[in-house]
C-alpha positions in Angstrom: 2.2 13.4 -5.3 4.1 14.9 -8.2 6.6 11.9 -7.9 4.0 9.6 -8.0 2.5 11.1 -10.8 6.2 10.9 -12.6 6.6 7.5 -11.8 3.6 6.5 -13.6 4.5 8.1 -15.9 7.5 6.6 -16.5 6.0 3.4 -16.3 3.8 4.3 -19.4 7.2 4.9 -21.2 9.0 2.3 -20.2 7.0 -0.4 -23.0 8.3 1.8 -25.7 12.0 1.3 -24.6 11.7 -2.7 -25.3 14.8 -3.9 -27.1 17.0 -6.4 -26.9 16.7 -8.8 -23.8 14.2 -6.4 -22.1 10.3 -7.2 -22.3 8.0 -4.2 -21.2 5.1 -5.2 -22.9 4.4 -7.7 -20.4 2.9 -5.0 -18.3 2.6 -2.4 -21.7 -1.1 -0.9 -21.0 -1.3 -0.4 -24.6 -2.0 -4.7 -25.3 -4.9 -6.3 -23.8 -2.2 -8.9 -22.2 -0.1 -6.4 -20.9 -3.5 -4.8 -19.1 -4.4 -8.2 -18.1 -0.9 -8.3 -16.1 -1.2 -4.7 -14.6 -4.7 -5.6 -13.2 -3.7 -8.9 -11.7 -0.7 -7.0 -10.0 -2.8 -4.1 -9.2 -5.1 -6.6 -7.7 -3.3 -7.6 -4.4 -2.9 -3.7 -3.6 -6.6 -3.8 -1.4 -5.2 -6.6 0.8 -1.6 -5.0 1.2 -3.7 -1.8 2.3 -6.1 -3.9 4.8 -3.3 -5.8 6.7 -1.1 -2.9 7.2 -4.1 -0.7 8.3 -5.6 -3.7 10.9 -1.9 -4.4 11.9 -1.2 -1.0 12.6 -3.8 -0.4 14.5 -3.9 -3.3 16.5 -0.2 -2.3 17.2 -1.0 1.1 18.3 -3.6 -0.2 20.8 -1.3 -2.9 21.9 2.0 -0.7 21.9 0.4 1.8 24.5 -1.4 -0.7 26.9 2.3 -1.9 27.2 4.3 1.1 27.5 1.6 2.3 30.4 2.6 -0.6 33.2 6.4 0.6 31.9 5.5 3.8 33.7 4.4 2.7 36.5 6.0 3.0 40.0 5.6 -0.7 40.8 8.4 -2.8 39.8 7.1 -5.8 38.4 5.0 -4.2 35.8 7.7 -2.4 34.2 10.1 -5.2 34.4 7.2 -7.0 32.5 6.6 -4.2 29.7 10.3 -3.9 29.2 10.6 -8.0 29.1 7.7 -8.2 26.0 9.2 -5.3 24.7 12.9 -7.0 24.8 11.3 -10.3 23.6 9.6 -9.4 20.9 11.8 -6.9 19.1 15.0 -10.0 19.3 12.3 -12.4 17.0 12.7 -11.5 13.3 9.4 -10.7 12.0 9.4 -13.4 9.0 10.2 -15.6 12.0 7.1 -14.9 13.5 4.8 -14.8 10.5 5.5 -18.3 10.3 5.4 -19.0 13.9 2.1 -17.3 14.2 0.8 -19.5 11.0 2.2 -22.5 11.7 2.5 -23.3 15.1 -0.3 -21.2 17.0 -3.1 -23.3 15.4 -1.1 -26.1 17.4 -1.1 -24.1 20.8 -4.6 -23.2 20.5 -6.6 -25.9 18.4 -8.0 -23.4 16.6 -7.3 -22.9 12.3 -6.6 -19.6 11.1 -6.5 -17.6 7.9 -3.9 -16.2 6.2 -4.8 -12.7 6.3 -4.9 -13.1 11.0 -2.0 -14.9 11.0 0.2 -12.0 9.1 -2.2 -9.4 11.0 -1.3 -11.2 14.5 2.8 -11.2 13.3 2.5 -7.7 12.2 0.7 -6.7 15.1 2.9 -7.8 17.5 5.9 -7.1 15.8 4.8 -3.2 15.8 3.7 -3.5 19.3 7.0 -3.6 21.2 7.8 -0.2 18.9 4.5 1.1 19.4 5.2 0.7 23.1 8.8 2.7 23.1 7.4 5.4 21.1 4.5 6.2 23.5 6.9 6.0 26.5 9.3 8.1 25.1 6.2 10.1 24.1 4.7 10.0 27.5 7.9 10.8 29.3 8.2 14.1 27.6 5.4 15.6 29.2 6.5 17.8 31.5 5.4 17.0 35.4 4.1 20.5 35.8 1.0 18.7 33.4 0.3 16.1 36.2 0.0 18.2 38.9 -2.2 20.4 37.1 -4.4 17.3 36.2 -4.1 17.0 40.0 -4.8 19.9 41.6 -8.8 19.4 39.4 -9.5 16.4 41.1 -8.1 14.3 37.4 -7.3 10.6 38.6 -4.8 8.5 36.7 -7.2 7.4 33.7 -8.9 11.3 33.3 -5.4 12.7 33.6 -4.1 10.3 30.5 -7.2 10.3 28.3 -7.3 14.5 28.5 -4.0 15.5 29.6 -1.3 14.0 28.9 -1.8 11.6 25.6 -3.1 14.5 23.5 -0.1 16.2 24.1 2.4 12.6 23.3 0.1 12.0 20.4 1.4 15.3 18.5 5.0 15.1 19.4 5.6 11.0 18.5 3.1 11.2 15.1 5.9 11.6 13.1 7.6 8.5 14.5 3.9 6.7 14.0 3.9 7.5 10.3 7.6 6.1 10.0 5.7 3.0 11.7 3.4 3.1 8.9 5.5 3.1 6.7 7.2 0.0 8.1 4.3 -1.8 8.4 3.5 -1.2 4.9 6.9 -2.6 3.5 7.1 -5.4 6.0 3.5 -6.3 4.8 5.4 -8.2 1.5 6.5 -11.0 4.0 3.3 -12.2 4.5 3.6 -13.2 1.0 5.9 -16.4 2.2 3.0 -18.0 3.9 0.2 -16.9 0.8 -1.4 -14.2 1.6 -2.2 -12.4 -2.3 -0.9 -9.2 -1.7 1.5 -7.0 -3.9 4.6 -9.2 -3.9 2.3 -12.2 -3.9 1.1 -11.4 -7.0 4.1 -10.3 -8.3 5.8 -13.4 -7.7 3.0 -15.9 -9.0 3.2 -13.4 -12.5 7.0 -13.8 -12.5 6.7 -17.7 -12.5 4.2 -17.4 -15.8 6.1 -14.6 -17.7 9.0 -15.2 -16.9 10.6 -11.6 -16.6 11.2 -10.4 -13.3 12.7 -7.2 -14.6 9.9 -5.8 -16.0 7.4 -7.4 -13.1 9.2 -6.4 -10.3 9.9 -3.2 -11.4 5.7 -2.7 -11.4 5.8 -3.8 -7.8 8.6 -1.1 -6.6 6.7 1.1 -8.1 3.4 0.3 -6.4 5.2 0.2 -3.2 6.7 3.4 -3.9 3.4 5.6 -4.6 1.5 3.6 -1.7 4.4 5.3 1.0 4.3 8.2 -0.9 0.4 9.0 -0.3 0.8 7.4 3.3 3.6 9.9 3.6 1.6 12.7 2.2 -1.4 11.7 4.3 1.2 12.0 7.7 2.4 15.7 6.6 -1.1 16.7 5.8 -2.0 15.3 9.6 0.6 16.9 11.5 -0.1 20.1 9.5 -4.2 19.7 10.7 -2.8 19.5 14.2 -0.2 22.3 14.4 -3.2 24.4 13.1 -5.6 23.5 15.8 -3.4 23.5 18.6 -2.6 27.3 17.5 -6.2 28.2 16.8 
């Protein structure tokens, strides 16, 4: 958070640099147009923040009721987890943005917004991750867990729900923040197909101003605090859960 702070800090300072070929004070706090700007660009942060949080957790969901059949004994179920998993990791996810946008209204009959269509890419995208993180997750558990599970009378749902995913869930929360994070950054393509998120916004200022310099440099900037605080958020988490598995 200290960086964060910095950053903005910096960004304060930067208006007072302007010389030259360099024009800060289109996002300089200090004039009302230069507020006007940081507000519109500030404006497509709550819509960056939804669809990464909907994606990811529609991923999440998604991700582990695919990694399960992976697990299983029976051989058509894994070789159909590992075929979605294979599948969907080989389509670029700006492919699939505007796949999902464009063409599934086609397939289904059925319209739909901008905001779904880049949750639905997003989502799936994730998913196929989601999915080798939870079986990588999964398969760490030692057996000795299962036939404890078993020898209480646990079936296969009671053994997953108490046993063994509590245990997976601490050791691959790391690798889910770093999914986070991705979503979060790979939330700026949905841009292409007009959702009015952070580097929607940027872009649409950029054809007004004209300085992409100064605007864009806003927009790392936003993107950089957001990760930070997600980042923050996932230490804080893992810390929580260290504590109460000791305690």
């Amino acid at each position: 958070m200290r960086i964060a702070t910095l950053l903005l800090a910096a960004l304060l300072l930067l208006p007072g640099c302007s010389s030259g070929q360099w024009g800060w004070y289109v996002v300089n706090p200090a004039t009302a147009s230069g507020m006007t700007n940081l507000k519109f660009l500030l404006g497509g942060v709550y819509y960056t923040v939804l669809l990464t949080l909907t994606g990811i957790l529609i991923s999440v969901v998604v991700g582990l009721l695919v990694a399960l059949p992976g697990l299983s004994k029976i051989r058509p179920l894994r070789v159909a987890s590992r075929g979605y998993v294979e599948a969907v990791r080989a389509v670029p996810i700006l492919v699939l943005i505007l796949w999902v946008y464009y063409g599934l209204p086609q397939l289904t009959g059925f319209a739909i917004s901008v905001f779904w269509a880049g949750v639905i890419a997003l989502a799936l995208s994730d998913s196929a991750f989601e999915a080798e993180i939870f079986r990588a997750g999964i398969q760490s558990i030692g057996k000795g867990q299962y036939e404890a599970a078993h020898t209480i009378s646990l079936g296969y749902g009671a053994t997953m729900r108490y046993v063994i995913l509590p245990q997976a869930i601490r050791r691959i929360l790391p690798a889910l923040g770093n999914q986070l994070v991705y979503m979060l950054k790979m939330s700026s393509l949905v841009s292409v197909i007009g959702m009015q998120e952070l580097t929607r916004k940027a872009n649409e200022l950029v054809v007004v101003e004209y300085r992409p310099l100064e605007i864009y440099t806003v927009l790392v900037l936003e993107y950089l605090v957001l990760i930070l605080v997600v980042s923050a958020g996932v230490r804080w988490l893992e810390r929580r859960m260290r504590a109460d598995e000791r305690g």
